[in-house]
PDB file as gemmi writes it, atoms N, CA and C in Angstrom:
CRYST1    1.000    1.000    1.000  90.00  90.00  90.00 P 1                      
ATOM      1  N   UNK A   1       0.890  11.911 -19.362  1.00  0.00           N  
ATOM      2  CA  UNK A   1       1.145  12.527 -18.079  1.00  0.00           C  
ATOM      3  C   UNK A   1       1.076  11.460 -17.004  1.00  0.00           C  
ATOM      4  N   UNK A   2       2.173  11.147 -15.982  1.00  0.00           N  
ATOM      5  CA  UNK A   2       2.236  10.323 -15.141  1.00  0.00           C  
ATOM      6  C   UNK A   2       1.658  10.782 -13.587  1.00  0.00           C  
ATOM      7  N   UNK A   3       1.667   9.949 -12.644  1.00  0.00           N  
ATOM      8  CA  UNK A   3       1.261  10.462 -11.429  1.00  0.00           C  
ATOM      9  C   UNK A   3       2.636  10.668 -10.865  1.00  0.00           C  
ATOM     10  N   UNK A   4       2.350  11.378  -9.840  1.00  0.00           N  
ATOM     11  CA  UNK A   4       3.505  11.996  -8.888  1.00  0.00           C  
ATOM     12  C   UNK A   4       3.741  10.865  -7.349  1.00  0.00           C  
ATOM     13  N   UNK A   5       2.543  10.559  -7.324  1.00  0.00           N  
ATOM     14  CA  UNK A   5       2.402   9.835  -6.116  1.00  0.00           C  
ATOM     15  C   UNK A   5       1.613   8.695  -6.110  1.00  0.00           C  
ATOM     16  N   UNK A   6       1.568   7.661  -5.134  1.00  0.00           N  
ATOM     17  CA  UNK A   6       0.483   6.815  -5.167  1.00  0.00           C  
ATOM     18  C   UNK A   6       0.013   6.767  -3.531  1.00  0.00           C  
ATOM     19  N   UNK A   7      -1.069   7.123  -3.553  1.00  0.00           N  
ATOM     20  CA  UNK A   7      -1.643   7.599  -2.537  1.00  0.00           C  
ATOM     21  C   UNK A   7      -1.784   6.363  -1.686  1.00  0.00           C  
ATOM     22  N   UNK A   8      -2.086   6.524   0.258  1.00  0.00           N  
ATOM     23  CA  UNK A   8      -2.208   5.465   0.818  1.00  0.00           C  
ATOM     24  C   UNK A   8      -3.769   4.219   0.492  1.00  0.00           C  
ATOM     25  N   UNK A   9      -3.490   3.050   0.298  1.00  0.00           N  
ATOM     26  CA  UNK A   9      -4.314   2.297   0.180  1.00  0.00           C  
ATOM     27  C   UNK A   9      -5.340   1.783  -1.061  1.00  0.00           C  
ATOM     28  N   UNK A  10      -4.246   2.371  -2.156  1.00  0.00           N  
ATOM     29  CA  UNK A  10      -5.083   2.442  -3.507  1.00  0.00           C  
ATOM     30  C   UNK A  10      -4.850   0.295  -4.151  1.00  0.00           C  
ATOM     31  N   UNK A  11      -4.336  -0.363  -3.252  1.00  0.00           N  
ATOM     32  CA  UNK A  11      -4.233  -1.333  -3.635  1.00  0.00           C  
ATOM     33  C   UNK A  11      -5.366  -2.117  -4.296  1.00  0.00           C  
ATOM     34  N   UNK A  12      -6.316  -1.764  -4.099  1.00  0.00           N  
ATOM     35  CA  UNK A  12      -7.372  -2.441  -5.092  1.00  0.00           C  
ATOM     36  C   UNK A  12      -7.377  -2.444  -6.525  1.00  0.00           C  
ATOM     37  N   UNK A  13      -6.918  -1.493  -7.042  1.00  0.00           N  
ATOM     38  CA  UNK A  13      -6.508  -0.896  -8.321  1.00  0.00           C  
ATOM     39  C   UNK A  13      -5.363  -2.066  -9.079  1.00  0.00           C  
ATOM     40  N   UNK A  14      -4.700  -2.569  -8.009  1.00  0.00           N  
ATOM     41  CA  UNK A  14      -3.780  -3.306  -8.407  1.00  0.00           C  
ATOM     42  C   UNK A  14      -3.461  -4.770  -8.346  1.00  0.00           C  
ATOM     43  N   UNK A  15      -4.667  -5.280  -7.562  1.00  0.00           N  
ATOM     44  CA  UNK A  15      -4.693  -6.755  -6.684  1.00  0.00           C  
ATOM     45  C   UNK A  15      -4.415  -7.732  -7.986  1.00  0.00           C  
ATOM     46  N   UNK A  16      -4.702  -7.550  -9.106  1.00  0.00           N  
ATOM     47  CA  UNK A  16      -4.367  -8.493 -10.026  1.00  0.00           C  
ATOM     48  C   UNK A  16      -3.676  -8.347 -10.977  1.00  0.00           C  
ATOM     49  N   UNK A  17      -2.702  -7.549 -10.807  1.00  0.00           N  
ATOM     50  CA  UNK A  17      -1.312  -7.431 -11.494  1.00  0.00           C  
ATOM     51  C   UNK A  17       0.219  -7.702 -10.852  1.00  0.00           C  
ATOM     52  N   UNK A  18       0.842  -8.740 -12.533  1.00  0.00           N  
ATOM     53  CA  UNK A  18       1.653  -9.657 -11.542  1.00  0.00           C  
ATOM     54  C   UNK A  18       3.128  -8.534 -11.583  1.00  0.00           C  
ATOM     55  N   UNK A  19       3.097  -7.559 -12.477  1.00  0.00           N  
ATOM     56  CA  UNK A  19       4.463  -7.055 -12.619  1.00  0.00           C  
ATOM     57  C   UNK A  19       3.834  -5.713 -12.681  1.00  0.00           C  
ATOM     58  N   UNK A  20       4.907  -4.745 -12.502  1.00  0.00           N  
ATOM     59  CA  UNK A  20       3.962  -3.170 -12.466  1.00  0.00           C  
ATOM     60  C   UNK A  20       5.427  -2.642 -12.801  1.00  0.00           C  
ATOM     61  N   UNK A  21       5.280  -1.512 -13.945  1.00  0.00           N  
ATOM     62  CA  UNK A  21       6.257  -0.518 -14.300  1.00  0.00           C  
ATOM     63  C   UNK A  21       5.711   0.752 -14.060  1.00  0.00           C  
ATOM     64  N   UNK A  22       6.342   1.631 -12.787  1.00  0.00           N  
ATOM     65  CA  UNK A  22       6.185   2.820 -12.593  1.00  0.00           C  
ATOM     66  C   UNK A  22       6.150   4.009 -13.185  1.00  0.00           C  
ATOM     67  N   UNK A  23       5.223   5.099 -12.921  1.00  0.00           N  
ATOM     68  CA  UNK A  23       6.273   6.188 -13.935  1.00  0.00           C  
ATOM     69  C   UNK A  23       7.443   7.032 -13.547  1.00  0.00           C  
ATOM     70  N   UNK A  24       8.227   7.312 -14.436  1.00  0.00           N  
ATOM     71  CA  UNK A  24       8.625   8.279 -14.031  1.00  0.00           C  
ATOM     72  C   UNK A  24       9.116   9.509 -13.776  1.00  0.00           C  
ATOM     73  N   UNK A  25       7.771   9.867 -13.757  1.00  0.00           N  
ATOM     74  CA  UNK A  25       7.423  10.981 -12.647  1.00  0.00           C  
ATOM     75  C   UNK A  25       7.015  10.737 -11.779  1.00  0.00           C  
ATOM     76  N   UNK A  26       6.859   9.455 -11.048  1.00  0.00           N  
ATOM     77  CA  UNK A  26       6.732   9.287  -9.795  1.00  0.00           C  
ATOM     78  C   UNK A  26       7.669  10.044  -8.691  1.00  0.00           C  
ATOM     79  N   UNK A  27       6.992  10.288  -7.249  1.00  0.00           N  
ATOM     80  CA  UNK A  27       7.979  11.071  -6.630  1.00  0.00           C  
ATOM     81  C   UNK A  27       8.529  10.326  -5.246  1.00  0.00           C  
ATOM     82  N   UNK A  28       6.687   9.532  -5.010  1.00  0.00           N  
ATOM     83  CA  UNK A  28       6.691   8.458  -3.501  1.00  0.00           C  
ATOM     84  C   UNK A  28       5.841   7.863  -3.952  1.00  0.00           C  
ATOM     85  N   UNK A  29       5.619   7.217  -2.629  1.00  0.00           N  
ATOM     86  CA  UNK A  29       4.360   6.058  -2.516  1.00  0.00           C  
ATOM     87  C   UNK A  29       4.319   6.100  -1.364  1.00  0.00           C  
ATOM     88  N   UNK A  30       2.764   5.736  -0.910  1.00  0.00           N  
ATOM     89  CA  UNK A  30       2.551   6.663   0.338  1.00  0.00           C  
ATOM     90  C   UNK A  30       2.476   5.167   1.221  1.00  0.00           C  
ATOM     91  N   UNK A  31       1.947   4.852   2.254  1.00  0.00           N  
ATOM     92  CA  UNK A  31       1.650   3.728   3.111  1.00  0.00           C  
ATOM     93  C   UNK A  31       0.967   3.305   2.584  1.00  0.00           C  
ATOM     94  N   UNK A  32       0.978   1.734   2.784  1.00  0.00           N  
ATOM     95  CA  UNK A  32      -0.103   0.521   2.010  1.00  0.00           C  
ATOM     96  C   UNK A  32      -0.100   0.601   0.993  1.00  0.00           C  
ATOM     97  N   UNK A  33       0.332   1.314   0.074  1.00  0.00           N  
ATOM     98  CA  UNK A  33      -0.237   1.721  -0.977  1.00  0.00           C  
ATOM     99  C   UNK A  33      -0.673   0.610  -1.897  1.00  0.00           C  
ATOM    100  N   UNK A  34       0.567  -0.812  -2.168  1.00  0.00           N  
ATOM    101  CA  UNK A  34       0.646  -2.045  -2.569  1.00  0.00           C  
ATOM    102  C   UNK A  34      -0.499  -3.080  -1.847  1.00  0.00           C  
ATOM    103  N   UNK A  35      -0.633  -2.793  -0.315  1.00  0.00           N  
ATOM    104  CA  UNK A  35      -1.095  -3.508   0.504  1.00  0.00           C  
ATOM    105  C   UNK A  35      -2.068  -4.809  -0.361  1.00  0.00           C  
ATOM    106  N   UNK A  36      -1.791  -6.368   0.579  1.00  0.00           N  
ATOM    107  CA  UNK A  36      -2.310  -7.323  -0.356  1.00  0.00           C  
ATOM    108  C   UNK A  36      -1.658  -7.814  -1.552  1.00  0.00           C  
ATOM    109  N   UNK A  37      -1.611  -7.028  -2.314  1.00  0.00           N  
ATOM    110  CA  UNK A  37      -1.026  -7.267  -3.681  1.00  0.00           C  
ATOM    111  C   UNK A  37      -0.096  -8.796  -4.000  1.00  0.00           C  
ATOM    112  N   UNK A  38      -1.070  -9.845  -3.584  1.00  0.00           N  
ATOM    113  CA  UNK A  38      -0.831 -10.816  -3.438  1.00  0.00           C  
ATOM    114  C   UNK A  38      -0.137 -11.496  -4.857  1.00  0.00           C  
ATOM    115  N   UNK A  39      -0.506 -11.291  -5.944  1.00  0.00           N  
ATOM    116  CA  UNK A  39       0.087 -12.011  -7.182  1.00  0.00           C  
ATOM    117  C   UNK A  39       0.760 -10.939  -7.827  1.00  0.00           C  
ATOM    118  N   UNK A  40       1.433 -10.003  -7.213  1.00  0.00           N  
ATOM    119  CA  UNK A  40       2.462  -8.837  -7.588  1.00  0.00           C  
ATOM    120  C   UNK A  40       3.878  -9.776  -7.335  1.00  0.00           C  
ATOM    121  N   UNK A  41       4.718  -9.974  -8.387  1.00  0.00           N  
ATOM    122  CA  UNK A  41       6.001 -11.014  -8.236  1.00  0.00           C  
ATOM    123  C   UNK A  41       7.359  -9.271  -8.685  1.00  0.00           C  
ATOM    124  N   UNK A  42       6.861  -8.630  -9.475  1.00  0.00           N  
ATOM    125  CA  UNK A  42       8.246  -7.637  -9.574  1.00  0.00           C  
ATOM    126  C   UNK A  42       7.405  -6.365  -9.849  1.00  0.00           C  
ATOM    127  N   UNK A  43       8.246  -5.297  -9.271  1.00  0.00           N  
ATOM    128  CA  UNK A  43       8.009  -3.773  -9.627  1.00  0.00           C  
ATOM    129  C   UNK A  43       9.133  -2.941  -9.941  1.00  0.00           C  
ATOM    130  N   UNK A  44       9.125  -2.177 -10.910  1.00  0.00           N  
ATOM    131  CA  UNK A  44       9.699  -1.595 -11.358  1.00  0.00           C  
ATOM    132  C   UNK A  44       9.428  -0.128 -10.611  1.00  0.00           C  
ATOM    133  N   UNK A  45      10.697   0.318 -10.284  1.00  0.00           N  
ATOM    134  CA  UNK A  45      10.498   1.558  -9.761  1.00  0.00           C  
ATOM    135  C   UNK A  45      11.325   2.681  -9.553  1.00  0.00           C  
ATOM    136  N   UNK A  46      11.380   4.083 -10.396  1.00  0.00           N  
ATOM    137  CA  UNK A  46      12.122   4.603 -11.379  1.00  0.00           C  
ATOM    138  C   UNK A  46      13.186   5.260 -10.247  1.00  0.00           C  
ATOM    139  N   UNK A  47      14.081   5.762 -10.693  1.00  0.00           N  
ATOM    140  CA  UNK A  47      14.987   6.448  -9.311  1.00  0.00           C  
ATOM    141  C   UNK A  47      14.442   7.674  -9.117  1.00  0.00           C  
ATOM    142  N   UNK A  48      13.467   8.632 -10.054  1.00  0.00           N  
ATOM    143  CA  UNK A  48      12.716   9.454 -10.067  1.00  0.00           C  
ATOM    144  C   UNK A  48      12.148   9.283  -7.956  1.00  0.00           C  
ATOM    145  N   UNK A  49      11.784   8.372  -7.443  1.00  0.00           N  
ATOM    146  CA  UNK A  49      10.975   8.264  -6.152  1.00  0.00           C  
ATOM    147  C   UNK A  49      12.172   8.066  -5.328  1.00  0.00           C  
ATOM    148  N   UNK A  50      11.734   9.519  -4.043  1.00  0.00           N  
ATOM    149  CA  UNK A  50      12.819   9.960  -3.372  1.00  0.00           C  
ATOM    150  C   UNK A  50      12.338   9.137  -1.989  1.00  0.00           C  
ATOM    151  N   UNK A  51      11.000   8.871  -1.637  1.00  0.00           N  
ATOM    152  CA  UNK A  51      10.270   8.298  -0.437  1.00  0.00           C  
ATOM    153  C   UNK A  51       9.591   7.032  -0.649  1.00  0.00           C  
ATOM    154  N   UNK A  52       9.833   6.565   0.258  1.00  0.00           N  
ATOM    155  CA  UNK A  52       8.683   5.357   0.325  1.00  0.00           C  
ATOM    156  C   UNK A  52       8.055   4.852   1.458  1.00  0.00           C  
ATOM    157  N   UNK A  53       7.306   5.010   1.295  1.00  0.00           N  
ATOM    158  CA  UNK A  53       6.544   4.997   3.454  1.00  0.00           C  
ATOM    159  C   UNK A  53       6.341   3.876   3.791  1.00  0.00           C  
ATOM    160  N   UNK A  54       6.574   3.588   5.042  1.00  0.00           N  
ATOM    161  CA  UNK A  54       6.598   2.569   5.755  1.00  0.00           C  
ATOM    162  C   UNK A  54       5.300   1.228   5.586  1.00  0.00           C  
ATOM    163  N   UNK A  55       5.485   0.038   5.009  1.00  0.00           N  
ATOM    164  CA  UNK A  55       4.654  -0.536   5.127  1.00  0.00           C  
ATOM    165  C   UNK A  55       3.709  -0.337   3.781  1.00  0.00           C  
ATOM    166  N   UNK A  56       4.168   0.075   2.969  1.00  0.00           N  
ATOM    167  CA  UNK A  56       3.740   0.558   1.128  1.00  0.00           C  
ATOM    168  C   UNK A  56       3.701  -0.847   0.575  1.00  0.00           C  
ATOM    169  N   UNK A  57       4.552  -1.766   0.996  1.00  0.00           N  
ATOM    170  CA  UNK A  57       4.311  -3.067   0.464  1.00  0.00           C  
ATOM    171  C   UNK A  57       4.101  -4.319   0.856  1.00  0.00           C  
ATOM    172  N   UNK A  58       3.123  -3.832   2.167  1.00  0.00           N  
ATOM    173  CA  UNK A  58       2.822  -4.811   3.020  1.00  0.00           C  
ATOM    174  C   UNK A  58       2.064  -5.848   2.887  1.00  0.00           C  
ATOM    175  N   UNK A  59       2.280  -7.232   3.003  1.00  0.00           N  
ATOM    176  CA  UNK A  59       1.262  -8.684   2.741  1.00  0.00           C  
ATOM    177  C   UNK A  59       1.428  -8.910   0.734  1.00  0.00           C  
ATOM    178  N   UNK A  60       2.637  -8.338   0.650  1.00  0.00           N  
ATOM    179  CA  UNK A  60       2.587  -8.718  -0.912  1.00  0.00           C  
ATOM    180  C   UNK A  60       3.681  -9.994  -0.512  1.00  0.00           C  
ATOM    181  N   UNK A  61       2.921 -10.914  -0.614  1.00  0.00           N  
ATOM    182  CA  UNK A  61       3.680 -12.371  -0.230  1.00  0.00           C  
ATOM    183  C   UNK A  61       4.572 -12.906  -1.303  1.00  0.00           C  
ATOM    184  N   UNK A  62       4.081 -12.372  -2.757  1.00  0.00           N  
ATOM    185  CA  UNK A  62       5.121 -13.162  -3.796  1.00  0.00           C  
ATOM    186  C   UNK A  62       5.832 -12.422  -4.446  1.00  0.00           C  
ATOM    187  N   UNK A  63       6.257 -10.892  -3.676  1.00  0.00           N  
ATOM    188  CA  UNK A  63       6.967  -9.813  -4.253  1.00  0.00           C  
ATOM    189  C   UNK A  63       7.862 -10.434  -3.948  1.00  0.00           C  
ATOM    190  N   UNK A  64       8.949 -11.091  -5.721  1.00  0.00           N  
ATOM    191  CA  UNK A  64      10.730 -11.157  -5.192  1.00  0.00           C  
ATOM    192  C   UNK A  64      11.705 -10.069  -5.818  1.00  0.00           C  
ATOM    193  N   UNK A  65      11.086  -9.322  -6.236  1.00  0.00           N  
ATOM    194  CA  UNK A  65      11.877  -8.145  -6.585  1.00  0.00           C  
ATOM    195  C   UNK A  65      11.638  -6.997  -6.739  1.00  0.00           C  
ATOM    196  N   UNK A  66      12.073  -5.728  -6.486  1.00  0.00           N  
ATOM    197  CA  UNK A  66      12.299  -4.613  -6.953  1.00  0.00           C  
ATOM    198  C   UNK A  66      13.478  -4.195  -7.696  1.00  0.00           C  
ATOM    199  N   UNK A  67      13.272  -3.356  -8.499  1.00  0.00           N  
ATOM    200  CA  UNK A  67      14.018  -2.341  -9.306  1.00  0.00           C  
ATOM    201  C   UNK A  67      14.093  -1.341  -9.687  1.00  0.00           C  
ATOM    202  N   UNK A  68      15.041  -0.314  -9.314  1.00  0.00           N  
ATOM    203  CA  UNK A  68      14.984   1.033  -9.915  1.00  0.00           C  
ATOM    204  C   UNK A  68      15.432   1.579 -11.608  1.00  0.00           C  
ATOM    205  N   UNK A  69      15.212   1.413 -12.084  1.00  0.00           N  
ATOM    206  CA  UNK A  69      15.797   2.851 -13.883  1.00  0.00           C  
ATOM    207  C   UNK A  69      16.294   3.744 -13.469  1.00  0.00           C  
TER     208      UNK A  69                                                      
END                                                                             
């Protein structure tokens, strides 16, 4: 069972992961949610997610990509 959402500011959860595959059943991602996520380089992110709030991937300095499935 996947999450639906990723709530604002859960970036701690994630500070040391360099690639991240979403689920999907994802639906959004809320603000900050990434925030920091300094050694995050790609995310995968399913077409399942209709929103993405402003500033969800903010100060991720070595994000060079996204992608949707």
């Amino acid at each position: 069972r996947g999450l639906d959402k990723i709530g604002d500011y859960v970036s701690g959860s994630f500070s040391n992961l360099r690639e991240i595959k979403l689920s999907p059943r994802l639906k959004s991602i809320e603000g900050e949610a990434f925030r920091d996520c300094t050694k995050l380089v790609a995310i995968t992110i399913p077409d399942t997610v209709t929103y993405i709030r402003a500033k969800a991937f903010v100060n991720c300095t070595n994000l060079k990509s996204t992608w949707t499935e």
